[in-house]
BALOBA-1460 file (C-alpha; in Angstrom, 3 decimals):
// residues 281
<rec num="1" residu="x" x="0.000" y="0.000" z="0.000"/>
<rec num="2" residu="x" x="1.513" y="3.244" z="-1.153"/>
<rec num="3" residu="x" x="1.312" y="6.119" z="1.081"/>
<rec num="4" residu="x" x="-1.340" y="8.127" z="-0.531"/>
<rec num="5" residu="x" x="-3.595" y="4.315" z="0.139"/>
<rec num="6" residu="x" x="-6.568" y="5.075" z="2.954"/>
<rec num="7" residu="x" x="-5.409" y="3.214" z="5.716"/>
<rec num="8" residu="x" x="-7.024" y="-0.481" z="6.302"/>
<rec num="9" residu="x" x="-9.892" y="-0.203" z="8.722"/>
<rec num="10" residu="x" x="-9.598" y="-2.266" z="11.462"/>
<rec num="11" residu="x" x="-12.373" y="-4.362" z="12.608"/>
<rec num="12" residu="x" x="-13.682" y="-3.213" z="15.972"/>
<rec num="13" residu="x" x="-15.860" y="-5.983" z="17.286"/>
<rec num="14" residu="x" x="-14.994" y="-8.866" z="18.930"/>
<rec num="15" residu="x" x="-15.163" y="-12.065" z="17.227"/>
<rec num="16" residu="x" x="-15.253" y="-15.124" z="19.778"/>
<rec num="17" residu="x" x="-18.189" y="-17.244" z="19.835"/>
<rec num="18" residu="x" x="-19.889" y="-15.715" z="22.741"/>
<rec num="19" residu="x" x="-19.577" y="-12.142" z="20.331"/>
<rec num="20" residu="x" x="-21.141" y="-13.610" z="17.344"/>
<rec num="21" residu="x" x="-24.097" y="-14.937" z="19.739"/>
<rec num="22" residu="x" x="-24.228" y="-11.276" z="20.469"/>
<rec num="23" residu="x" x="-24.129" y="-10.025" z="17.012"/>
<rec num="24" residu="x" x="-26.509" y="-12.179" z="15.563"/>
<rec num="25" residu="x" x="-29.306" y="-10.854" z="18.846"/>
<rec num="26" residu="x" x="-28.417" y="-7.447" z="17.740"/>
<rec num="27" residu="x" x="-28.789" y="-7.623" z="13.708"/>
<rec num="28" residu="x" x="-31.736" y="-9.807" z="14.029"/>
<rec num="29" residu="x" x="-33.713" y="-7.261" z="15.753"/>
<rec num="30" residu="x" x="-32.956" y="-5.290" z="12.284"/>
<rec num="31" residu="x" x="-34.078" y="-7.735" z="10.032"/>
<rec num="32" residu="x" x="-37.997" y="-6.686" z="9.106"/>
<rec num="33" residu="x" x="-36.159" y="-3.788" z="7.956"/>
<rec num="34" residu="x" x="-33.566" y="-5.155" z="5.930"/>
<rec num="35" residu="x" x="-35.750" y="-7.326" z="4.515"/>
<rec num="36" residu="x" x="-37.965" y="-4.464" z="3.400"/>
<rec num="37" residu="x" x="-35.161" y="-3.245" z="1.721"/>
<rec num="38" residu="x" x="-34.159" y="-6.299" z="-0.210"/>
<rec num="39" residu="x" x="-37.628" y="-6.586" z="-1.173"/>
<rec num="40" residu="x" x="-38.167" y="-3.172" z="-2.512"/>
<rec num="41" residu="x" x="-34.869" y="-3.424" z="-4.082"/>
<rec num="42" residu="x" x="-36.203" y="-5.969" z="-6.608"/>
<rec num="43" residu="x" x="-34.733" y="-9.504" z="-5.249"/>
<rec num="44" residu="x" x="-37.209" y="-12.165" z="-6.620"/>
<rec num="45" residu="x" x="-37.404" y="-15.603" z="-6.958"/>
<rec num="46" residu="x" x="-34.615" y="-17.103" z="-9.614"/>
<rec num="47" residu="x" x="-32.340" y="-14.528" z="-8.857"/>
<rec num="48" residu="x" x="-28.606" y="-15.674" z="-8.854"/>
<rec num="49" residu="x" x="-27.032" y="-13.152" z="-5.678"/>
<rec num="50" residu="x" x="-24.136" y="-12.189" z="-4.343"/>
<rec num="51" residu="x" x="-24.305" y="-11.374" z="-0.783"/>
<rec num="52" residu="x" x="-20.945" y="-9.751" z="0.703"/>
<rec num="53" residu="x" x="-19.650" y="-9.725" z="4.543"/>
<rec num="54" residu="x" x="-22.143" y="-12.188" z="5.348"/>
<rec num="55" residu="x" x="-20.589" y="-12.663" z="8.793"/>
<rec num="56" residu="x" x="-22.979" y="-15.385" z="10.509"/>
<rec num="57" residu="x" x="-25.285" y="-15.004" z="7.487"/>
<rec num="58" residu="x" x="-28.584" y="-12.899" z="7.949"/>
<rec num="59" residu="x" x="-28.762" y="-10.947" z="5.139"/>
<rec num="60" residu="x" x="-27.448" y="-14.267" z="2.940"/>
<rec num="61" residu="x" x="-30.816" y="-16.510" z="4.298"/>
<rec num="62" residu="x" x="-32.826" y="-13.454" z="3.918"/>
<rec num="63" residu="x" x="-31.598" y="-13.339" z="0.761"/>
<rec num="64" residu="x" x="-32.315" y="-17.346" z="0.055"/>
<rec num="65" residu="x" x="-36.178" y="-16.987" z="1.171"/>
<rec num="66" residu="x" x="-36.569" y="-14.120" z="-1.027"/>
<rec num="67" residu="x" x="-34.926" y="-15.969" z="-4.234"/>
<rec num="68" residu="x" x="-36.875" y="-19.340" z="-3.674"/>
<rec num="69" residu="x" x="-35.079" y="-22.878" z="-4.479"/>
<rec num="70" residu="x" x="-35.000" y="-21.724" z="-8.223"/>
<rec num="71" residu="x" x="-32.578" y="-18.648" z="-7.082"/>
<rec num="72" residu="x" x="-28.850" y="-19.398" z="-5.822"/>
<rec num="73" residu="x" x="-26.897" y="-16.913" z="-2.891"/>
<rec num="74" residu="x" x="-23.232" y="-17.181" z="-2.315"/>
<rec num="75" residu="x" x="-22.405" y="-15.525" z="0.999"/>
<rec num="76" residu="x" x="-18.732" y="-14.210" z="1.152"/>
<rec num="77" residu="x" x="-16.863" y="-13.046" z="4.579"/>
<rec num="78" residu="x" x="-13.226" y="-13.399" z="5.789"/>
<rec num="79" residu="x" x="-14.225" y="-14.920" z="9.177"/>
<rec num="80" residu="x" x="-14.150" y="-18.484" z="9.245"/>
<rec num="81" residu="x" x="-15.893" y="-18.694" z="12.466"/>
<rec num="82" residu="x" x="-18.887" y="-16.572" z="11.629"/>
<rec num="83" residu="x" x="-18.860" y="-18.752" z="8.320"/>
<rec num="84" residu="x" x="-19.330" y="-21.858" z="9.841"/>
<rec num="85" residu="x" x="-22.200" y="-20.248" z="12.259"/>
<rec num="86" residu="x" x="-23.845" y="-19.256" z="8.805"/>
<rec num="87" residu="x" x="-23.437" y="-22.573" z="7.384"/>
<rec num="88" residu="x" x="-24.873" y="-23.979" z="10.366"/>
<rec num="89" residu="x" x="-27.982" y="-21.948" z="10.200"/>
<rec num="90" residu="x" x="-28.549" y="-22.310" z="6.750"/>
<rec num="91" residu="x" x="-28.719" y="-26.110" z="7.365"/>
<rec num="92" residu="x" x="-30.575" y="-25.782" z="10.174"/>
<rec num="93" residu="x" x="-33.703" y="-23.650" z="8.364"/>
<rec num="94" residu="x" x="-32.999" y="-26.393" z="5.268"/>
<rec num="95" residu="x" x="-31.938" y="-23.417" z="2.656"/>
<rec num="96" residu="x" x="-29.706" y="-25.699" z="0.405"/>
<rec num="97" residu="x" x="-29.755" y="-22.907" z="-2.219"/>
<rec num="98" residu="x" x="-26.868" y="-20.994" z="-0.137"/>
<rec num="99" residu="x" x="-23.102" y="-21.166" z="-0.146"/>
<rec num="100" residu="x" x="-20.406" y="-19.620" z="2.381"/>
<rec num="101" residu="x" x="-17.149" y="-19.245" z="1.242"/>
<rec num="102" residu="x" x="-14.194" y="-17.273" z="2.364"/>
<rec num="103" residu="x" x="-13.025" y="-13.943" z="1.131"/>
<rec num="104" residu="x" x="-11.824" y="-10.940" z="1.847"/>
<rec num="105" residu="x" x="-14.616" y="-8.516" z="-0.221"/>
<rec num="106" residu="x" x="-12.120" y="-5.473" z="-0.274"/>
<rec num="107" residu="x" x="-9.541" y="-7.580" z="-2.682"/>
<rec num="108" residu="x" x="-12.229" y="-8.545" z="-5.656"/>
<rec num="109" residu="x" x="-9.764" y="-9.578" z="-7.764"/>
<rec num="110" residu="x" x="-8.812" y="-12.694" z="-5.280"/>
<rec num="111" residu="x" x="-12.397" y="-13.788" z="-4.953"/>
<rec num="112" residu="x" x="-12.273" y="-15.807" z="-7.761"/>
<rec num="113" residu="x" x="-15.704" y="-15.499" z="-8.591"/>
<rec num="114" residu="x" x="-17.403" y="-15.338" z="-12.114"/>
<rec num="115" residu="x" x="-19.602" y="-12.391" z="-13.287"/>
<rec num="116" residu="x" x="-23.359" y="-12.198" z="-14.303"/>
<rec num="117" residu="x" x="-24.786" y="-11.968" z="-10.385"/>
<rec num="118" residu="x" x="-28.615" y="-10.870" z="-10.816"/>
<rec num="119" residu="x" x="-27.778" y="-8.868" z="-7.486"/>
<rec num="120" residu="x" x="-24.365" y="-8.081" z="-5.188"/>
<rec num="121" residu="x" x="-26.060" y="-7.110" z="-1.455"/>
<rec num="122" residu="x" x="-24.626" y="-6.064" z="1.997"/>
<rec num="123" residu="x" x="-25.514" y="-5.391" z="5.172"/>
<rec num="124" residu="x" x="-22.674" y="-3.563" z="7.430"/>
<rec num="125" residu="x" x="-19.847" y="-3.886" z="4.967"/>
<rec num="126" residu="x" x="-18.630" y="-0.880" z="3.341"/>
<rec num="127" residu="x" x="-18.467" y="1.091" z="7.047"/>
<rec num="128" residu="x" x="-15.318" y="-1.845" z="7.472"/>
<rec num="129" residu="x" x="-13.983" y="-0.783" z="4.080"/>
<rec num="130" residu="x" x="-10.330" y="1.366" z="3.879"/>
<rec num="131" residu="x" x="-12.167" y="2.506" z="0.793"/>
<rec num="132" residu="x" x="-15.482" y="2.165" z="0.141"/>
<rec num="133" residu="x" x="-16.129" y="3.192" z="-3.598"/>
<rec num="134" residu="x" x="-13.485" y="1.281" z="-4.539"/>
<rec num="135" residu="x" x="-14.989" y="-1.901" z="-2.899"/>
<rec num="136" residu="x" x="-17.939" y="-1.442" z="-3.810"/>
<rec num="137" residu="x" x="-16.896" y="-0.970" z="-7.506"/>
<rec num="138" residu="x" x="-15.193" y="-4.151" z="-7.317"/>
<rec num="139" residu="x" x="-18.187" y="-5.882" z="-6.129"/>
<rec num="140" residu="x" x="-20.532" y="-4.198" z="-8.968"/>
<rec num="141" residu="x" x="-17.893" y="-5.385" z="-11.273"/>
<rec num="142" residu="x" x="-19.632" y="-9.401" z="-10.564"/>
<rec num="143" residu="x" x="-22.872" y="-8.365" z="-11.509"/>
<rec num="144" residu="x" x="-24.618" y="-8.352" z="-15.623"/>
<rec num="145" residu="x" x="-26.180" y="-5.023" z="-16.208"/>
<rec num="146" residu="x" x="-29.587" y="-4.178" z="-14.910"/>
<rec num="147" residu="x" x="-28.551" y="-6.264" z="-11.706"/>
<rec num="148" residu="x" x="-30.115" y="-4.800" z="-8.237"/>
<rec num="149" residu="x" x="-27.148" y="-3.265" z="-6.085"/>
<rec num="150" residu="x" x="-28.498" y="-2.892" z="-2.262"/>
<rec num="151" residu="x" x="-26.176" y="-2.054" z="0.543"/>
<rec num="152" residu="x" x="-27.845" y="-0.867" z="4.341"/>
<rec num="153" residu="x" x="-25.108" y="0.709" z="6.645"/>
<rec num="154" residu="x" x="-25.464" y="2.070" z="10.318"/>
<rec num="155" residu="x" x="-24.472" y="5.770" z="11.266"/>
<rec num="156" residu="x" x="-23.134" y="5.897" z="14.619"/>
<rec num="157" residu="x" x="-21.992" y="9.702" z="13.757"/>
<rec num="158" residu="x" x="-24.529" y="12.164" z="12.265"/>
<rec num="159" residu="x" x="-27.162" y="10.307" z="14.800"/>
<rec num="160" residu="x" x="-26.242" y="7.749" z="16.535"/>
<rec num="161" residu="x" x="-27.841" y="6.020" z="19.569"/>
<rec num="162" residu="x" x="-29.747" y="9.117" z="20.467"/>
<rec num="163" residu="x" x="-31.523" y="9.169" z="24.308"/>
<rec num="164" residu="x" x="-33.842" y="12.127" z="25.392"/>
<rec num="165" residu="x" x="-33.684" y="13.633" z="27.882"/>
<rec num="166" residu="x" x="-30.345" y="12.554" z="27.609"/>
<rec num="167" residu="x" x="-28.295" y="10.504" z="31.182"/>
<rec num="168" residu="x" x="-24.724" y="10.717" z="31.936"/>
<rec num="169" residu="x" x="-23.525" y="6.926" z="31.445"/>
<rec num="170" residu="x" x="-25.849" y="6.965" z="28.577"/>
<rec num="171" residu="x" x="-23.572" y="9.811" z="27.227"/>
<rec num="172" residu="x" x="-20.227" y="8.483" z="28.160"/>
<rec num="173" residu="x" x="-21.330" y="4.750" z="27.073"/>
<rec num="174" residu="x" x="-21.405" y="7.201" z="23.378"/>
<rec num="175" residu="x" x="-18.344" y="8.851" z="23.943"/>
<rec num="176" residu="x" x="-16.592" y="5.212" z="24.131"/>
<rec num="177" residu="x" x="-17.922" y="3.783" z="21.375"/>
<rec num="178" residu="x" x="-16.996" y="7.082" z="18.781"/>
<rec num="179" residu="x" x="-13.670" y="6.510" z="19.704"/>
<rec num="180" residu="x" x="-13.527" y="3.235" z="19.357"/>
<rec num="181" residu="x" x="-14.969" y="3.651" z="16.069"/>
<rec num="182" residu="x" x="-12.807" y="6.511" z="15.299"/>
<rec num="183" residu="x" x="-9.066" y="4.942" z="16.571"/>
<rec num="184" residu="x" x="-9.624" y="1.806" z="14.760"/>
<rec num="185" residu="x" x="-10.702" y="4.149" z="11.299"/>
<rec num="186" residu="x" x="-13.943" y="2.904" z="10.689"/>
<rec num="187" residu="x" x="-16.772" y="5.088" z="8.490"/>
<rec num="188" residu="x" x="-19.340" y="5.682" z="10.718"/>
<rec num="189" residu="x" x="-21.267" y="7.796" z="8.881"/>
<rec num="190" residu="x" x="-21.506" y="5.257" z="6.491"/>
<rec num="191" residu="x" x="-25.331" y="4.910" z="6.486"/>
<rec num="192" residu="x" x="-25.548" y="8.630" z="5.522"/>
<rec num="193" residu="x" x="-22.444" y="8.526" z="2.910"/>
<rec num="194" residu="x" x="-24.296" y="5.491" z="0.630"/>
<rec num="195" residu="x" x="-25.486" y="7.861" z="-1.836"/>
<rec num="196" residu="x" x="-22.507" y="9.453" z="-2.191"/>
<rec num="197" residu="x" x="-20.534" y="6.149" z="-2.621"/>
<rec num="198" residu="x" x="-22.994" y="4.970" z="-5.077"/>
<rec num="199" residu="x" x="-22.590" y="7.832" z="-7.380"/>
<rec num="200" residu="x" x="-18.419" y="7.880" z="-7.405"/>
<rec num="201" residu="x" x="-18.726" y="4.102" z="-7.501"/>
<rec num="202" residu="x" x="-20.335" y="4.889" z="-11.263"/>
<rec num="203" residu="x" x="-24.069" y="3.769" z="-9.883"/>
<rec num="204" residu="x" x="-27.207" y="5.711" z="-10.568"/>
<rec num="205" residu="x" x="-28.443" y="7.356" z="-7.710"/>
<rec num="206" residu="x" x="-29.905" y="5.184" z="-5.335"/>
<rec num="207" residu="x" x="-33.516" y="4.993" z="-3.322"/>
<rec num="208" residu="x" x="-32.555" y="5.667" z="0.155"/>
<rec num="209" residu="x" x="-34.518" y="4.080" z="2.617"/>
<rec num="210" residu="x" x="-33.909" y="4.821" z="6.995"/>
<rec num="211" residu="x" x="-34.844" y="2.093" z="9.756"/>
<rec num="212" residu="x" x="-34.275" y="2.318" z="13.277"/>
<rec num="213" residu="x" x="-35.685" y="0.805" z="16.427"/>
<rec num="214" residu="x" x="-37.297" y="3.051" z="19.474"/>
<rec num="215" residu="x" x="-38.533" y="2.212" z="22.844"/>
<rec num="216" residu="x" x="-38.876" y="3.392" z="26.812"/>
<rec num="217" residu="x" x="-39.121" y="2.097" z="29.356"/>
<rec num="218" residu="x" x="-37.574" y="-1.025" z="31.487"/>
<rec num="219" residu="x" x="-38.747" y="-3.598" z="28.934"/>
<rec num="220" residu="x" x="-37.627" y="-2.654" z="26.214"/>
<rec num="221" residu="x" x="-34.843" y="-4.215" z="25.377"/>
<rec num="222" residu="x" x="-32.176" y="-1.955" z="23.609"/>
<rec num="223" residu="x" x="-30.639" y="-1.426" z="26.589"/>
<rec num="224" residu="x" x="-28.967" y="-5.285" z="26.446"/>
<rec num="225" residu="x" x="-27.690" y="-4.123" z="22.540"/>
<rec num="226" residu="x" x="-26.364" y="-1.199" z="23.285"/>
<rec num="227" residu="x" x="-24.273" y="-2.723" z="26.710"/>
<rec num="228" residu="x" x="-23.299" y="-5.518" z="23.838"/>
<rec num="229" residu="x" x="-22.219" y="-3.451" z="21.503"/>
<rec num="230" residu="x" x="-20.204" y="-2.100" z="24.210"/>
<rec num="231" residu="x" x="-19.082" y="-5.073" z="25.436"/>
<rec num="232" residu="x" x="-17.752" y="-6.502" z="21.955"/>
<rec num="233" residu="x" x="-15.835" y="-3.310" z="21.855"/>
<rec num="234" residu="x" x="-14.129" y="-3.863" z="25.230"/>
<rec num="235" residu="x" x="-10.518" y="-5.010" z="24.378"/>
<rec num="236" residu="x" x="-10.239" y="-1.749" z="21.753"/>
<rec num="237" residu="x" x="-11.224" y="0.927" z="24.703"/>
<rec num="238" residu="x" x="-8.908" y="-0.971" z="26.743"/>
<rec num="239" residu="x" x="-5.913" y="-1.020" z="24.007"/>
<rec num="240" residu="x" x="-6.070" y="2.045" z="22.843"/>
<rec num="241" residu="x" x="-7.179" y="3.839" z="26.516"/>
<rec num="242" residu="x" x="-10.111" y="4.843" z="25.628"/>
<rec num="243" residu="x" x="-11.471" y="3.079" z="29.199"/>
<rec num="244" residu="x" x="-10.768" y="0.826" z="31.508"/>
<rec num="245" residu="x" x="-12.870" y="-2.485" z="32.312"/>
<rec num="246" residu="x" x="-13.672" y="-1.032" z="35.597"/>
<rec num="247" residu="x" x="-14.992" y="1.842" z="34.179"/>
<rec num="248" residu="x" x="-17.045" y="0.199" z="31.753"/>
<rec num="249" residu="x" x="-18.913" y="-2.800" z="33.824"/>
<rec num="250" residu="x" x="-19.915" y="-4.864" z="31.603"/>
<rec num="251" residu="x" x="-21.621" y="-7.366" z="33.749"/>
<rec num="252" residu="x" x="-24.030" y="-4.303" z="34.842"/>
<rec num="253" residu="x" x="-23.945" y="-2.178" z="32.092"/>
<rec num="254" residu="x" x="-27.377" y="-2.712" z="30.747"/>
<rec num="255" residu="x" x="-28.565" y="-2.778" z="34.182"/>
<rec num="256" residu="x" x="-27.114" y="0.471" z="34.387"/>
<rec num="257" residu="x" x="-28.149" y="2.293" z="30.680"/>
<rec num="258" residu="x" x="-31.887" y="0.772" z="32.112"/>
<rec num="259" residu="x" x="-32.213" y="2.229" z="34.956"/>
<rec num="260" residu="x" x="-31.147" y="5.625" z="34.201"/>
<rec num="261" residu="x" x="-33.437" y="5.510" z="30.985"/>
<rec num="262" residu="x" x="-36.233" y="5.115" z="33.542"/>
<rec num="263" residu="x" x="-35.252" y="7.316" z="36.326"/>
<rec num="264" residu="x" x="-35.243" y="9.864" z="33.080"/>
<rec num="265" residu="x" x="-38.283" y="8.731" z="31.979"/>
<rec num="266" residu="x" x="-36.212" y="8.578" z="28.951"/>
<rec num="267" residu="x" x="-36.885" y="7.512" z="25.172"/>
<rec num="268" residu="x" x="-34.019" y="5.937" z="23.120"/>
<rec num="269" residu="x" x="-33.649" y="5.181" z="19.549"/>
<rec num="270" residu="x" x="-30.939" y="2.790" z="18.076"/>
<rec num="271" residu="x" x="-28.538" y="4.221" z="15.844"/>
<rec num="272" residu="x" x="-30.550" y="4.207" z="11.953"/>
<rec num="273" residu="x" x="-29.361" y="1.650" z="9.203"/>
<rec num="274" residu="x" x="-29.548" y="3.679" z="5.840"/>
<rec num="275" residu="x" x="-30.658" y="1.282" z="2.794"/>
<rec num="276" residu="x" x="-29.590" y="2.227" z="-0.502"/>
<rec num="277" residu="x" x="-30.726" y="0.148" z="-3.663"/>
<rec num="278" residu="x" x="-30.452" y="1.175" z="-7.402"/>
<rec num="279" residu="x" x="-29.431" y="-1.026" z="-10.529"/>
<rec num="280" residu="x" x="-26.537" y="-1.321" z="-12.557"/>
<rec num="281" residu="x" x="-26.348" y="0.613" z="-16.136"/>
């Protein structure tokens, strides 16, 4: 990489088992709406797709329903772990129409894959990306003309986990996770940059579609994502100082976000995943 290159962004979360358990409560939550968006993107049954950073696979079985048996989905991620918890669920729901394969979706060139995709998808990919248009040129580059491209990215920047009135560990639990986000050079704006990327990535300009999740009160249960997120996110505010594990708490940290949120008599909305779908010329 020359020096002029955007540095590699580093990926935040971590990745054990117990993490990907965690991941796949929080995404799943999102699904209705990223399903929407697949939908009104145009996936239909037949349709041959390409589905990149599948991690443990949600988007790539979303993906399968919406295709039928007659349709194929090849899931790419560069996590063998999260590949064979995708793998596992796709056996488990009997979806024998999707692959998993490893990849790395920033290096196109090494995915040895053949063009003529009916659709290239993503959920939570290009925010990981050193450069986004370029990926997501590459990416467009496996798909026959007139092929739906739909990507859905979270902003953790322009809005963010947003609380009103707003608490103090509420705040703070924000202030770690920016940095985190920030030190280890991840785009999080992303959700809000997708049109952009789509038009320097040579892509008419997409239908832009926002979905977020909002509650009060002690049962509902954002509270546990948010401490989650937090908690994936532990050994980078740790390595790069950002906060100790004291200071964080983990084990009581939704406890914690709860009851303030109630003492408040708070509302608080998840950060928004942006959905962007147009077709290729």
């Amino acid at each position: 990489m020359d020096a002029s290159s955007p540095p590699r962004a580093e990926y935040p979360l971590a990745q054990a088992p117990e993490d990907i358990r965690r991941l796949i409560d929080r995404v799943s939550r999102r699904n209705v709406g990223t399903r929407e968006v697949l939908r009104r993107a145009g996936l239909a049954p037949g349709m041959r797709v390409l589905d990149t950073g599948s991690g443990p696979g949600d988007v790539a079985l979303m993906a399968a329903e919406l295709v039928g048996p007659t349709g194929a989905v090849l899931g790419i991620d560069r996590d063998p772990a999260s590949l064979e918890v995708a793998r596992a669920r796709a056996a488990a729901t009997g979806l024998d129409h999707v692959e998993f394969r490893a990849g790395d979706v920033q290096d196109a060139a090494a995915l040895g894959l053949t063009s003529g995709f009916d659709a290239v998808v993503g959920r939570l990919v290009l925010m990981y990306c050193r450069d986004p248009v370029a990926t997501l040129r590459g990416l467009v580059g496996f798909a026959r003309s007139g092929a739906v491209v739909a990507f859905e990215e979270i902003d953790f920047a322009v809005v963010g986990w947003a609380m009103h009135p707003p608490g103090p560990l509420f705040e703070r639990a924000n202030g770690w996770r920016r940095e985190a986000f920030a030190r280890t050079g991840i785009h999080s704006a992303m959700g809000f940059q997708l049109h952009a990327t789509f038009l320097a990535a040579g892509l008419p300009a997409p239908t832009l579609q926002l979905n977020t999740l909002i509650g009060a009160g002690s049962e509902w249960d954002d509270y546990e994502t948010n401490a989650g997120v937090i908690a994936s996110l532990l050994p980078k505010l740790v390595e790069h100082g950002i906060a100790t594990a004291e200071e964080v708490g983990v084990e009581t940290l939704t406890a914690r976000l709860r009851d303030e949120a109630v003492a408040l008599g708070a509302t608080v909305a998840a950060p928004p995943l942006i959905g962007a779908w147009t077709r290729k010329p």
